[in-house]
N, C-alpha and C positions, 0 to 999 in steps of 0.2 A: 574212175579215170578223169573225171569232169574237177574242175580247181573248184575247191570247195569258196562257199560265202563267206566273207568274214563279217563278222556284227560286232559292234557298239558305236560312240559316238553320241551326239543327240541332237535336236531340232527342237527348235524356238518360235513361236509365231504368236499373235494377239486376232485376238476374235470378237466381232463388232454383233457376236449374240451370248446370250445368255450362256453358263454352265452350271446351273441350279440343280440338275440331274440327270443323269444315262440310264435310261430306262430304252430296250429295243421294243416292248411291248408298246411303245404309247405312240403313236403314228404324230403328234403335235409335239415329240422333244425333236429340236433341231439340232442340237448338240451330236443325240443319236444318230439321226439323220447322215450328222460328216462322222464320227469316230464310232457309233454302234458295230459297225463291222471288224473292229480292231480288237472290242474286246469282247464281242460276243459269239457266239459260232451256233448254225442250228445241226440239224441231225446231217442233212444233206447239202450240197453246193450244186451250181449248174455253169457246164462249162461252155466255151464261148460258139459252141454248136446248137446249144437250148437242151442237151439233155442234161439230166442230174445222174450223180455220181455221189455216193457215201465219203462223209466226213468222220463225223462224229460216230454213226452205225457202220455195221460191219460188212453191209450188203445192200442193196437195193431190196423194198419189202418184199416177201415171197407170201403166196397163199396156203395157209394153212389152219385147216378145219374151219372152213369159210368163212377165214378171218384173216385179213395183212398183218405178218407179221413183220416187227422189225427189232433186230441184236443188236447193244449195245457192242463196241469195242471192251474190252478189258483194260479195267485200270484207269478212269478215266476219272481223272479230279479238276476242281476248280482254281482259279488264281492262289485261293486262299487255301487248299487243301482239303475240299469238301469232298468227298467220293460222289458220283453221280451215280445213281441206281436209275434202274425201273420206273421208280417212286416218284423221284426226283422230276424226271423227265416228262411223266405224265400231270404232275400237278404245276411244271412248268407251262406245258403248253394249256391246260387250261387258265393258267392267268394269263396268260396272252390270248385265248379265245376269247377273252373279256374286250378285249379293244380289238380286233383282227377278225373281222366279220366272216372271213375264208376257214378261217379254222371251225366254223363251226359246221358248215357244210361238210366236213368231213366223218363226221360222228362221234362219239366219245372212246376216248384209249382209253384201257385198263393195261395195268401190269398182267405180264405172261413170267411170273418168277422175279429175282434177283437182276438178270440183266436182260429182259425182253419185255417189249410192249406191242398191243394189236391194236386196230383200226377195224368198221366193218370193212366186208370185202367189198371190192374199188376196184378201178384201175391201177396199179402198183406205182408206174411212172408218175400219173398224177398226181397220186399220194405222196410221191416223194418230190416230186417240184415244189407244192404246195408248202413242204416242211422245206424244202430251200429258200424259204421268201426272208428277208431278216426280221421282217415281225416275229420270224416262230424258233427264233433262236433261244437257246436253254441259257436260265439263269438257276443261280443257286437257293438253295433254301431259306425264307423268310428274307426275302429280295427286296434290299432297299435301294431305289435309285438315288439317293445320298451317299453310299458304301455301297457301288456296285461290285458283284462277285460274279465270276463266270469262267469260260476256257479258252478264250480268245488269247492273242499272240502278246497281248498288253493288259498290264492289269491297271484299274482305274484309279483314282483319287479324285472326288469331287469337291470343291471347295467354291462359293458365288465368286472369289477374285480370279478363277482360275481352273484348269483343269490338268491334273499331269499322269502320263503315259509312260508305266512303266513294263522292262521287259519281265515280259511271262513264264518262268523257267518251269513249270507246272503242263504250260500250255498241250494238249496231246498232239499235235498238229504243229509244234516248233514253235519255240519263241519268238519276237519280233529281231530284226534285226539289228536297230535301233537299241539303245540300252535305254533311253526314254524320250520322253516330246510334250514339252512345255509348251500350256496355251493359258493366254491370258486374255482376259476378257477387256477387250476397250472399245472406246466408239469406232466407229469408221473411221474418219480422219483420224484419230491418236491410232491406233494398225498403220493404216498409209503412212503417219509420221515417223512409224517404229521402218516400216520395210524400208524406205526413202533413207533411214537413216544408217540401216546395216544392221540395227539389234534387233530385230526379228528375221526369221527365214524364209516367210510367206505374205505377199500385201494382198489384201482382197479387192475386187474391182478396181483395181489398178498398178503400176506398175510405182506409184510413189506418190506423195498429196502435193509438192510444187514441182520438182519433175520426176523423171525415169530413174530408178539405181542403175547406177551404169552396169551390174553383171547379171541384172534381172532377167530371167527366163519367161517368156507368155508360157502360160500354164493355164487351156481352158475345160473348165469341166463341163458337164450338161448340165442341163436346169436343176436345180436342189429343191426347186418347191415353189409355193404361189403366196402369192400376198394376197389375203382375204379383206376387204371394207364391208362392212355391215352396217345398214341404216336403220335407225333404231326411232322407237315411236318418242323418244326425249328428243329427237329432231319432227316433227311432226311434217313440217314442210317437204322436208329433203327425205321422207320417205314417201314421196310420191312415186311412181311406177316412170322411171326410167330416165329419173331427176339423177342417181348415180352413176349410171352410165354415160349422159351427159357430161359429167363433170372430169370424167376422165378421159373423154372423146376432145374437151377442150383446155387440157394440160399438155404443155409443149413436150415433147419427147423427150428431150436433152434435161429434163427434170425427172424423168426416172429412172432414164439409161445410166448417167452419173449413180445409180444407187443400184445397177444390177439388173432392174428390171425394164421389160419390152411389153408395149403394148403395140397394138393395129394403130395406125395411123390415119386420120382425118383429116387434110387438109382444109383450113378455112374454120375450123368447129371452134367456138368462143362459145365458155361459161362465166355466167355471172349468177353466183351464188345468191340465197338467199342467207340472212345470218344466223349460223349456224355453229354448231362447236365441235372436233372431233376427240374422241375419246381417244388413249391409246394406252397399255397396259408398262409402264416403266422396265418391269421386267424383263421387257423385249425391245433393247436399245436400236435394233436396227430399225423396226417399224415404228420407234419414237421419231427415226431419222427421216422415214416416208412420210409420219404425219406432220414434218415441219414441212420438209418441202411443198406439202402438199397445200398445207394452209398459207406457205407466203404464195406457191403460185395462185390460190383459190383468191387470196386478199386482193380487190380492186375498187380503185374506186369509192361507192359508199360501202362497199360489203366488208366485211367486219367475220373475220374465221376465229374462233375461241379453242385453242390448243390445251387440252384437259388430259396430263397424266396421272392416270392412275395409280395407287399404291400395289 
């Protein structure tokens, strides 16, 4: 009775991080982070109450011969037409029990057949929140985050210029609505200059790099994640015990706010460096873009910031 959705069309946008690979298992891919849930799906979901609810499985796990078990749905294949068994399923989750420290407090699954796998016995709910988390989403067999394969609504194409999202006609759970979604990898300002200009369909921290698109929508999400600084004994000085946190106690706000990020605020706090250089990994254009900010606000004066990226 309800007017059905209609799907295709597509969406454009430039991304001021990496797309080197989609990996849901690896807690440090930020790619993952925004698009892992587009193409990956784990056994369970949790809905906006906190409890979980079967996706991928056919039920909530039930106890049996003092063991949780849990039944695959029937028929269920990957982007690329992988059948997903038992097998599959269990040697997924433990390569994600390799980075996903939760998973291993749960104990080790075996196959129970063709399409069933156990857990020891637990609490059933917890067990199945814990498989709703997107670390413990199911990937296909000899799973390369280069060529990701999985049963999400999208299936992937990895490539360093880029990343593109196509619809999932495999998908068990309905393909994307979307027919695809084109992401391209650029700095910060070239994004803002793409959204500003109309040929992309998302600007990131901002609404355009000299002004507003005039039909831009505010679109805020939650925090996506932290920016880490480590002091390293090749600065010998500036790992002293609390010489870091000074230095960011006296970086003016409006120099990180501009790039996304918020810290606590200090009124009055002034750093004055000693000479120093910071590392940053190339790979990771956006936090190439913190450590410039960060060495011209650090440069004063006699002090001297040496900007070191790495290959």
């Amino acid at each position: 009775a309800r007017r059905r959705l209609r799907y295709g069309g597509s969406a454009r946008f430039s991304l001021p991080l990496p797309t080197l690979s989609l990996d849901p298992h690896d807690p440090e891919d930020p790619t993952s982070a925004l698009f892992g849930s587009s193409c990956f799906e784990p056994l369970y979901a949790k809905s906006t109450s906190g409890k979980p609810y079967p996706t991928l499985a056919e039920s909530l796990p039930t106890l049996e011969k003092n063991r949780l078990s849990i039944r695959l749905r029937p028929d269920l294949v990957t982007a690329r037409g992988e059948p997903i068994s038992a097998e599959r399923v269990v040697a997924s989750l433990a390569r994600a029990a390799g980075r996903q420290p939760y998973l291993k407090s749960l104990g080790t699954a075996r196959t129970e057949g063709a399409s069933a796998l156990s857990f020891p016995a637990g609490d059933p709910e917890a067990l199945a929140l814990r498989l709703a988390l997107p670390g413990s989403a199911l990937v296909g067999s000899k799973f390369n985050p280069r060529s990701p394969d999985a049963t999400g609504a999208f299936r992937a194409r990895v490539d360093p210029s880029g990343l593109l999202l196509e619809r999932n006609a495999n998908a068990p759970r309905g393909g994307a609505l979307l027919d695809r979604v084109v992401i391209e990898t650029e700095t910060l300002s070239e994004s803002l200059r793409s959204f500003e200009a109309g040929t992309s369909d998302l600007g990131w921290l901002g609404a355009g790099l000299h002004e507003a698109r005039r039909d831009g929508v505010p679109f805020r999400l939650s925090p996506l994640g932290l920016v880490v600084a480590l002091s390293g004994k090749r600065q010998s000085r500036f790992f002293s015990e609390g010489v870091l946190q000074a230095a960011l106690d006296g970086t003016d706000a409006p120099t990180l706010a501009s790039l996304g990020l918020t810290r606590e605020t200090k009124p009055g706090a002034r750093f004055v460096p000693p000479r120093l250089s910071i590392l940053c990994a190339k790979e990771r254009p956006q936090l190439v873009e913190v450590a410039c900010a960060l060495a011209e606000a650090w440069s004063s004066g006699p002090s001297s910031i040496d900007l070191e990226i790495l290959p």
